[in-house]
Backbone as numpy.savetxt, mean C-alpha at the origin, in Angstrom:
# Nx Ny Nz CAx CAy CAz Cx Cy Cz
-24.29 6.57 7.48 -24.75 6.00 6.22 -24.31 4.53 6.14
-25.59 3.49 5.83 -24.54 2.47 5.83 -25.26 1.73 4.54
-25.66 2.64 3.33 -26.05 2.65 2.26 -25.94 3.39 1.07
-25.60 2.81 -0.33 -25.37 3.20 -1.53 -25.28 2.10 -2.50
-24.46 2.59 -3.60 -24.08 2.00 -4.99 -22.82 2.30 -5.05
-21.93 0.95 -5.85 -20.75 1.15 -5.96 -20.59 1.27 -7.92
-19.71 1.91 -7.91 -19.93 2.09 -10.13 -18.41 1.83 -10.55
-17.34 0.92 -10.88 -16.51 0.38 -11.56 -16.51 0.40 -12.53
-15.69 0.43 -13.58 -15.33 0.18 -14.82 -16.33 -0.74 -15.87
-17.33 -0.19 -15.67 -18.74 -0.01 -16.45 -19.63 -1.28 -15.43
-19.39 -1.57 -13.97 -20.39 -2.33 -13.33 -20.89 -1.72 -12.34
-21.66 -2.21 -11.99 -22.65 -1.49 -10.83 -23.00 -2.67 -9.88
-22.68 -2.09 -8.34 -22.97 -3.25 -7.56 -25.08 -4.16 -7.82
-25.23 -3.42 -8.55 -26.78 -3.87 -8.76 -26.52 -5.07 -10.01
-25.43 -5.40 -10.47 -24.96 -6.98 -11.65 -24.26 -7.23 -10.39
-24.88 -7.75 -9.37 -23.86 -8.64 -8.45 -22.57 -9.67 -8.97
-23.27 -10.87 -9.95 -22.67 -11.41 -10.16 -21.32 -10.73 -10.91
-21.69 -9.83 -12.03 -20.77 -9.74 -12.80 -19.75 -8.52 -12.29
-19.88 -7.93 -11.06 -19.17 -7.24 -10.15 -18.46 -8.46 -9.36
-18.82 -9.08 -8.41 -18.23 -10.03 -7.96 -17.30 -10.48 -8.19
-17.61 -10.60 -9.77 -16.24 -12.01 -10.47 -14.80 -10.50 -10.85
-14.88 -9.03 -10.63 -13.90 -8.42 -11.35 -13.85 -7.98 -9.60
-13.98 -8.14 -8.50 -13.45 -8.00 -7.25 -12.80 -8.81 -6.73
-11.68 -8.32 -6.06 -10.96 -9.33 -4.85 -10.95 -8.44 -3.39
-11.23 -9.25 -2.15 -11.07 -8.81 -1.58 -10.39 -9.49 0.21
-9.51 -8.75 0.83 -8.89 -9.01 1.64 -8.96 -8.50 2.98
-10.23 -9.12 4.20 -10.50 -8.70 4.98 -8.98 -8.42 6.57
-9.76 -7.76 7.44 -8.26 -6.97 7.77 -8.35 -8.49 9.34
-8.92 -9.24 9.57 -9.24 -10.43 10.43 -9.63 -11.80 9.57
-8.50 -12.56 9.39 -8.95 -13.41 8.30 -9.63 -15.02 8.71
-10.76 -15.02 8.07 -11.85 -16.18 8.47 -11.64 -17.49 7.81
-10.53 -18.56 7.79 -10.60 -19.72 6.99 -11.13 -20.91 7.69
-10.96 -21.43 6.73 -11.60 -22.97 7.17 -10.59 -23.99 7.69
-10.10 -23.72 9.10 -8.74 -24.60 9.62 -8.77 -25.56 9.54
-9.59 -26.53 9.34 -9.84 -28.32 9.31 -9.19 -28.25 7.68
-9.40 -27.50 6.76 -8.75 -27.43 5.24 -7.21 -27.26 5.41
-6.50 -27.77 4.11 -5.06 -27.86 4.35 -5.26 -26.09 3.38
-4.01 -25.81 3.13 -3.60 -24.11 1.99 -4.47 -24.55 1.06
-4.36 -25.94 0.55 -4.31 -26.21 -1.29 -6.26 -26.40 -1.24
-6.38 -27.45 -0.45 -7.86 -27.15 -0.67 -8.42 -26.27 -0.15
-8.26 -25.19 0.44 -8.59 -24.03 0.55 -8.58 -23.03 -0.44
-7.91 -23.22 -1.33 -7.25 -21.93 -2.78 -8.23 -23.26 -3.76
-8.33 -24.69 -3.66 -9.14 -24.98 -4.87 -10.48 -24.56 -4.68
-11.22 -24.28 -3.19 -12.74 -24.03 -2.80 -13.06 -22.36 -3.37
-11.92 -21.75 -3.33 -11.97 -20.60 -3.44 -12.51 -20.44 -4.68
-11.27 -21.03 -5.59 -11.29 -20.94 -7.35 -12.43 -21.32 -7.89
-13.65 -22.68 -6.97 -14.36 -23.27 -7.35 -15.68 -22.18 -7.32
-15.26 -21.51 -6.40 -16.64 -20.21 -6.34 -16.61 -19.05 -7.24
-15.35 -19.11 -7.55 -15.34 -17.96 -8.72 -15.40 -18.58 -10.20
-16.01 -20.23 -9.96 -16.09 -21.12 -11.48 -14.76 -20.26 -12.53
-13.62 -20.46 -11.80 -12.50 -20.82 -12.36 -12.34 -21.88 -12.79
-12.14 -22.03 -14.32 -11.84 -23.42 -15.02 -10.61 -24.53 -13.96
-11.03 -25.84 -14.54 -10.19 -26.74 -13.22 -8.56 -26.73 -13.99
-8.92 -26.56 -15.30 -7.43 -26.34 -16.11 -6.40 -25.31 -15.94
-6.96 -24.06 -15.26 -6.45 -23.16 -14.53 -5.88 -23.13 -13.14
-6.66 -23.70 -12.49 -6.70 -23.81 -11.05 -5.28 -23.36 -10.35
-4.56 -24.98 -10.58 -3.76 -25.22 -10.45 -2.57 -24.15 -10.60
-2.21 -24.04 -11.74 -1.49 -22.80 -12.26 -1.42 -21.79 -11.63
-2.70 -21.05 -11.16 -3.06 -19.85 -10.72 -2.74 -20.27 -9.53
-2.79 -20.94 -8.56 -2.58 -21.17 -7.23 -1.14 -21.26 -7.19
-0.42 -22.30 -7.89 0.92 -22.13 -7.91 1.94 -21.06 -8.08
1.21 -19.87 -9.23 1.99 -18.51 -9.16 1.75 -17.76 -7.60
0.87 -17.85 -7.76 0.42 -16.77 -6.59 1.01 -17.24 -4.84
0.90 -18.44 -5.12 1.37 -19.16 -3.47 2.81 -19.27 -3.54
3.72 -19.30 -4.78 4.96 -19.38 -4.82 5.40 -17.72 -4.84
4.85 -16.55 -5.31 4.97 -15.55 -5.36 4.82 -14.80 -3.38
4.00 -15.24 -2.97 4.01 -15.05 -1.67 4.25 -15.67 -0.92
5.29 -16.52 -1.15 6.08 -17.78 -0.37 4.86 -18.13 0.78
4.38 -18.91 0.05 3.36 -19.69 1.21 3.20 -20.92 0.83
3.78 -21.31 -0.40 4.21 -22.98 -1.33 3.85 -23.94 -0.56
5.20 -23.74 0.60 5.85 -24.79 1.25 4.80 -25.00 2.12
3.62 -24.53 2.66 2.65 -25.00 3.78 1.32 -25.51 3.06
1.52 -25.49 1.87 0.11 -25.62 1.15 -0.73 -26.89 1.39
0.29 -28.12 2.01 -0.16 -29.38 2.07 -0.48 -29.71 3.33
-0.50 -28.39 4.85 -0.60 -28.66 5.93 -2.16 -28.13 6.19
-2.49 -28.64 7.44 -3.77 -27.64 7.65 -3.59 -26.08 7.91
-4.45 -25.24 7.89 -4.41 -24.30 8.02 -4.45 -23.50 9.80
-5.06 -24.86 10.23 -4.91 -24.56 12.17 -3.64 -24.41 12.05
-2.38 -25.00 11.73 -1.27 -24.94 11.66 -0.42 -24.08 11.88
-1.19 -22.72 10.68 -0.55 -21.61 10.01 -0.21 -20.58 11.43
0.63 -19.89 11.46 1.04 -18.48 11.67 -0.19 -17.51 11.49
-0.38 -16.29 12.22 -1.11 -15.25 11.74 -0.37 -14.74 10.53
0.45 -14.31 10.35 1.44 -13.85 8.77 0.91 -15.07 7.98
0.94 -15.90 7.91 1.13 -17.49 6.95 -0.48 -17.17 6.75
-1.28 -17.14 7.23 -2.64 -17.37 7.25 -3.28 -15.98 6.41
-2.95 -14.99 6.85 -2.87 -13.48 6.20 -2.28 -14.00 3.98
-1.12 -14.16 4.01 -0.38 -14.36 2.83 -1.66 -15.53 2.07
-1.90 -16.47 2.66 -2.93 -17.52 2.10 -4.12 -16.88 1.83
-4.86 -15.76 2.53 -6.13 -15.02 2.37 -5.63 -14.22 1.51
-4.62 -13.36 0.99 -3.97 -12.52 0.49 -4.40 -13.75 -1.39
-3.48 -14.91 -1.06 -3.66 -15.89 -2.45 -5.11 -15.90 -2.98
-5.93 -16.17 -2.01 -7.18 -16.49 -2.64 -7.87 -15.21 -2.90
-7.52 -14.17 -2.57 -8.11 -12.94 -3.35 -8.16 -12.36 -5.11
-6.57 -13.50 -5.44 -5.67 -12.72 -6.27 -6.07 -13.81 -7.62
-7.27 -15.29 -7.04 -6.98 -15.98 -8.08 -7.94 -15.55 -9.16
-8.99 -14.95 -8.98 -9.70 -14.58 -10.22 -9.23 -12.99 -11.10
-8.02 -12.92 -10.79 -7.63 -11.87 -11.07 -8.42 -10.27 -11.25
-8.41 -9.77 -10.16 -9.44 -9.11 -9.89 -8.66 -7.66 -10.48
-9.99 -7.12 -11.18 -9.70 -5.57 -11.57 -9.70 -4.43 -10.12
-10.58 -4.55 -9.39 -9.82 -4.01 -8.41 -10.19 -5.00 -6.92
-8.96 -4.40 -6.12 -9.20 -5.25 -5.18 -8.83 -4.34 -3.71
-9.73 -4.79 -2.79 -10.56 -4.14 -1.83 -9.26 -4.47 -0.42
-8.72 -4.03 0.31 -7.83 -4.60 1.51 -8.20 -4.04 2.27
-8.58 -4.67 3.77 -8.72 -3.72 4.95 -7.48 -4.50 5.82
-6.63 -2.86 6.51 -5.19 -3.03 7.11 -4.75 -4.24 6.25
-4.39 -4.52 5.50 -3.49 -5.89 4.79 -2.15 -5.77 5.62
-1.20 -4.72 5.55 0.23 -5.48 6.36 0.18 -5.26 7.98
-1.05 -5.40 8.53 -0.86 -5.60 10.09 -0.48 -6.97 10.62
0.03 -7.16 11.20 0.46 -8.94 12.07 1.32 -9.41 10.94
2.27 -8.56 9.87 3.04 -9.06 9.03 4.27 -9.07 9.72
5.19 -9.85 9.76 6.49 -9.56 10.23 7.21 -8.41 8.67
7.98 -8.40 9.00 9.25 -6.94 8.18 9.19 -7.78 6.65
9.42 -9.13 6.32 9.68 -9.22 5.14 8.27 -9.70 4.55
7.06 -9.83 5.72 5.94 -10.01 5.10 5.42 -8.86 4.01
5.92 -7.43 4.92 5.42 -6.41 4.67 5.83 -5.75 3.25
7.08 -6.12 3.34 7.53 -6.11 1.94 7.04 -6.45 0.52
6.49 -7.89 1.04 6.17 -9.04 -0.19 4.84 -8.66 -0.41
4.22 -7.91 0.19 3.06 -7.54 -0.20 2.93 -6.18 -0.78
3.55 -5.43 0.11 3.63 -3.82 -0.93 4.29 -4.15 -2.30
5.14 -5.03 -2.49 5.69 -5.09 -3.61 4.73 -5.89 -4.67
3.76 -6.73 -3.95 2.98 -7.40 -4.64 1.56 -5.92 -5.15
1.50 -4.89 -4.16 0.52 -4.33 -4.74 0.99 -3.17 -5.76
2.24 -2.96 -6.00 3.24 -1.98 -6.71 2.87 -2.56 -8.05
3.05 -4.39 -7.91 3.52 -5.16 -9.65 1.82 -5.36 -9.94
0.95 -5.28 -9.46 -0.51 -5.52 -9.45 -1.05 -4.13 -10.51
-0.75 -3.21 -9.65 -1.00 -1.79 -10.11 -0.18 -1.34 -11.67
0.78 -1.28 -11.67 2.02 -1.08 -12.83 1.63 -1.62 -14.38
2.04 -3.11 -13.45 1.89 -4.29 -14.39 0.46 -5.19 -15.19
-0.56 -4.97 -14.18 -1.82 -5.74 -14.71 -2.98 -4.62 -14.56
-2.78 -3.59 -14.59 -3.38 -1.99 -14.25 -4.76 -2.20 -13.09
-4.55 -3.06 -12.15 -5.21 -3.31 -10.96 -5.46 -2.41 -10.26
-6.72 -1.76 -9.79 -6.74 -0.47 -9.26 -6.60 -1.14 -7.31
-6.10 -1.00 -6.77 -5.67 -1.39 -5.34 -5.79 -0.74 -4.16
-7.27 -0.80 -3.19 -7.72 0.32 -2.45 -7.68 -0.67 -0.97
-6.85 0.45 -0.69 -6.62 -0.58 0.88 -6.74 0.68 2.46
-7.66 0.48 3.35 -7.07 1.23 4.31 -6.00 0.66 5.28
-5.40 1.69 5.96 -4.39 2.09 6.82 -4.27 2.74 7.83
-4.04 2.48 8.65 -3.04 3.52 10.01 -1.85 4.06 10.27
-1.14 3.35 9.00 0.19 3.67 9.26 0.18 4.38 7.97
0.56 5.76 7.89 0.72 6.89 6.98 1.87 6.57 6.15
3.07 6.24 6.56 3.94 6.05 5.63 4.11 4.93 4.79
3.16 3.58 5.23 2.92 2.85 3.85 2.01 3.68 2.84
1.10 4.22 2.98 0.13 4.91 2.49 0.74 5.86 0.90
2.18 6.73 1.90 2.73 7.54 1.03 3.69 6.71 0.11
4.02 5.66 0.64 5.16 4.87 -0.15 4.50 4.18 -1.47
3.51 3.35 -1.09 2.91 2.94 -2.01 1.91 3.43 -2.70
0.70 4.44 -2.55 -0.48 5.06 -3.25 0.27 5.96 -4.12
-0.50 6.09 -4.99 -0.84 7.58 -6.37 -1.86 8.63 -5.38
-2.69 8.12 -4.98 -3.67 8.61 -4.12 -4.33 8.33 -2.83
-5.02 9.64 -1.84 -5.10 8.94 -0.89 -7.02 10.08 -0.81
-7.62 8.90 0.77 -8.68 9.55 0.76 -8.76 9.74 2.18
-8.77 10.59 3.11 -9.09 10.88 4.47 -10.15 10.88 4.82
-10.18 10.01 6.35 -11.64 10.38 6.78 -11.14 10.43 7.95
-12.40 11.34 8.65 -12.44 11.36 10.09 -13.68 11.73 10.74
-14.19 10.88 11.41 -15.31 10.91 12.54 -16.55 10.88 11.27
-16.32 9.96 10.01 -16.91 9.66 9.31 -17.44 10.33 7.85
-16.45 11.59 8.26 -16.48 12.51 6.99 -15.36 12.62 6.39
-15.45 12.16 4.75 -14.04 12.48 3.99 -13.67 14.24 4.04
-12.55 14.37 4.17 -11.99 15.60 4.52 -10.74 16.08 3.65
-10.28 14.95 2.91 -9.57 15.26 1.69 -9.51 13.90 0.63
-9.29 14.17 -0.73 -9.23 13.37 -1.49 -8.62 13.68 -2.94
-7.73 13.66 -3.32 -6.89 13.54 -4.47 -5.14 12.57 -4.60
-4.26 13.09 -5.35 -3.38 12.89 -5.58 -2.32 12.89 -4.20
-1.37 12.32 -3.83 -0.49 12.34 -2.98 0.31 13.56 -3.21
0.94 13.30 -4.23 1.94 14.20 -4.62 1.35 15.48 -5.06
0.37 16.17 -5.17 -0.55 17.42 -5.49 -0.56 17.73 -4.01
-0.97 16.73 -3.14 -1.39 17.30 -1.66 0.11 17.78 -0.91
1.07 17.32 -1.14 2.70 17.20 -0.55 3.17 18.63 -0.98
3.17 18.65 -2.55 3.26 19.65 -3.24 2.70 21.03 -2.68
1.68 20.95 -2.47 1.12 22.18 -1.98 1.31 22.69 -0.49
1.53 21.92 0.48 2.45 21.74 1.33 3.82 21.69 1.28
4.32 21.97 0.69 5.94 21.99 0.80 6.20 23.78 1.01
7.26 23.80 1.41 8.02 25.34 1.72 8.77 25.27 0.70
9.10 26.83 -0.10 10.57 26.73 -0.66 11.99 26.98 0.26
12.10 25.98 1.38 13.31 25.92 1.91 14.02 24.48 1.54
15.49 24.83 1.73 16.77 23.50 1.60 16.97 23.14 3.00
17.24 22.39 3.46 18.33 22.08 4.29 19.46 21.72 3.47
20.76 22.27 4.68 21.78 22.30 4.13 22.73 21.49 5.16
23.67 20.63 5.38 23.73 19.54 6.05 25.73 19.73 5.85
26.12 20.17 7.26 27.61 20.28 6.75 28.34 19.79 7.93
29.78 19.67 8.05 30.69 19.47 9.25 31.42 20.55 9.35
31.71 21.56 10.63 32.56 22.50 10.62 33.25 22.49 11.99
34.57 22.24 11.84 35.82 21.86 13.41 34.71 19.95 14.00
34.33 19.46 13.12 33.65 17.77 12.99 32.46 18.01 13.66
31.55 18.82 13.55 30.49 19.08 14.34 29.79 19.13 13.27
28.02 18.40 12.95 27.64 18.40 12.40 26.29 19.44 12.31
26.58 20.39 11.45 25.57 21.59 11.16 24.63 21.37 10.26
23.37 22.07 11.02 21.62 22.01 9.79 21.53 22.77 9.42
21.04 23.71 8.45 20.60 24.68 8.22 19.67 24.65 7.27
18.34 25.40 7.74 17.29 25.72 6.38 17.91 26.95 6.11
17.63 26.78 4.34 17.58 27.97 3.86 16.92 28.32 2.90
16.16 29.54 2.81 15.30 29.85 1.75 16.08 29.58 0.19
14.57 29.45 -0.26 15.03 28.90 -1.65 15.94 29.32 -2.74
15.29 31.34 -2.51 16.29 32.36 -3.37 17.76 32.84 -2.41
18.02 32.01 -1.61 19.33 32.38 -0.57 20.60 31.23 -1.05
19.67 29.93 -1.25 20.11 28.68 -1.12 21.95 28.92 -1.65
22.09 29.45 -3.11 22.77 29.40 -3.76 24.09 30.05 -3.05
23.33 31.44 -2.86 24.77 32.09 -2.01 25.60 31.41 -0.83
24.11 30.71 0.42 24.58 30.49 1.28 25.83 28.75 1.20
25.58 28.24 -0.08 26.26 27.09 -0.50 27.88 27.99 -1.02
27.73 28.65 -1.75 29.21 29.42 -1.98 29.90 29.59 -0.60
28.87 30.26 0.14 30.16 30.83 1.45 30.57 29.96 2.02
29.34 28.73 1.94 30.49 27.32 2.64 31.50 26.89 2.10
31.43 26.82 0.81 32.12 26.42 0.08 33.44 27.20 0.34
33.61 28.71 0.42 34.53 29.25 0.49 35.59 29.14 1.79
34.44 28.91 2.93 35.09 28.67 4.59 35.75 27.54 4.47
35.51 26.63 3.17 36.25 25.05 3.13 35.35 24.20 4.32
34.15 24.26 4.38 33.58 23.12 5.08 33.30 21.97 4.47
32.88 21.20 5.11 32.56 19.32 4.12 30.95 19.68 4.40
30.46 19.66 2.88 29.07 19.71 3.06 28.46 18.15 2.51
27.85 17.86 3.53 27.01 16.58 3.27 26.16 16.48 2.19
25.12 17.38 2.27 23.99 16.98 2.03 23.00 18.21 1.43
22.48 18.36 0.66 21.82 19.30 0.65 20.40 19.01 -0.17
18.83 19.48 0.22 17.90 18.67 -0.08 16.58 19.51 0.53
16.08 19.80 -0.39 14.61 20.36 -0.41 13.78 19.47 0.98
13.40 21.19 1.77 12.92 20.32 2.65 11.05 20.40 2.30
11.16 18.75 2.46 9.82 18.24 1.77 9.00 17.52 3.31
7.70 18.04 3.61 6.87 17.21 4.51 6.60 15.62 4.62
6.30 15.01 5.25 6.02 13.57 4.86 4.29 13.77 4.70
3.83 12.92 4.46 2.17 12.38 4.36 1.83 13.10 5.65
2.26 12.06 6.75 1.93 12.44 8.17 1.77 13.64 9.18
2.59 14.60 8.20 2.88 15.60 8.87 1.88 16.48 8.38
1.39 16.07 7.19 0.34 17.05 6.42 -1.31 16.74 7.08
-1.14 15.62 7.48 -2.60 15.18 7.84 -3.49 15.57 8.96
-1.95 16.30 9.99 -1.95 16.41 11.31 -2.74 18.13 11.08
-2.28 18.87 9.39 -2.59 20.63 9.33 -3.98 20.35 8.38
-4.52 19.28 8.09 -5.98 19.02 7.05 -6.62 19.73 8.17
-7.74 20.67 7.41 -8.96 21.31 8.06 -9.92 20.34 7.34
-11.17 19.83 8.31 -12.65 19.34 7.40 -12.49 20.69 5.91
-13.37 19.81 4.87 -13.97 20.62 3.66 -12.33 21.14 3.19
-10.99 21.31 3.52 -9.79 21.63 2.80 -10.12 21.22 1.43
């Protein structure tokens, strides 16, 4: 299929324009104009989304100081880093303040604190300005860290779609691990859920040092690997 309609918060990709202006979006290979320095690159941007010129400024300055990319704004963009260049495509998505916004892979070619500044940027997006934030991934455990929800596909068919925590949930066992030291050797133990209690007394009674004890819960990843098509 490489056809449909998209339906948002009362638009329809058929009002191009007025869909357009409530999208941002952040391709996963980013295409700029390297002969442009950061700054006239984020004003060409603003100028297409007829962002007032009284704004401009402002809006570029939160957003480029928020994703520490400030300090390069006055260089060209041949210049940039793949991360640096990513964070700058990342800015110009964010200046018309988009109701939702579209990412393909966003933290790939990020170094560790790139990756950060952006999940944290799509956490305060979501929370804070109720930005709905749809990004794919490969890596499952950003997925679980940051989404409310997730949508699977494979070999072009969605195969699950709801809540994270509904899908985890229903996947989980009622077992503990139970996490102790006995003669300094460090012991695991699952234990069923209606056992849990006793088997914590008898340690308790042998005088062992118990670490840890903690519902054992699946990750994302591990669940994705037992999805049947149509689940």
């Amino acid at each position: 299929e490489d056809a449909g309609k998209i339906h948002f918060s009362g638009y329809e990709n058929d009002n191009r324009k007025g869909f357009i202006k409530k999208l941002g979006y952040l391709p996963e290979k980013t295409y700029l104009y390297q002969h442009l320095t950061g700054l006239e690159f984020l004003h060409y941007i603003s100028e297409i989304f007829a962002i007032p010129k009284s704004e401009q400024s402002k809006k570029i300055a939160f957003w480029s100081e928020r994703l520490t990319i400030d300090h390069a704004l006055s260089k060209p963009i041949h210049t940039y880093s793949k991360g640096m260049q990513q964070r700058l495509c990342f800015v110009s998505s964010l200046l018309n303040d988009p109701e939702v916004l579209i990412l393909d892979e966003p933290l790939s070619g990020l170094d560790p604190i790139g990756r950060k500044d952006f999940k944290q940027v799509f956490k305060e997006l979501n929370r804070e300005r109720g930005t709905t934030v749809f990004f794919s991934s490969h890596v499952v455990s950003d997925v679980e860290e940051i989404c409310n929800k997730v949508l699977f596909i494979e070999k072009g068919k969605m195969i699950y779609e709801g809540a994270i925590d509904s899908l985890i949930h229903k996947n989980t066992n009622d077992l503990y691990k139970i996490k102790y030291f006995s003669n300094d050797i460090l012991n695991v133990e699952n234990v069923a859920g209606d056992l849990k209690d006793k088997r914590i007394l008898d340690l308790i009674a042998k005088n062992v040092n118990i670490v840890e004890i903690e519902k054992d819960k699946p990750t994302l990843e591990n669940i994705i690997y037992k999805i049947k098509p149509h689940e």
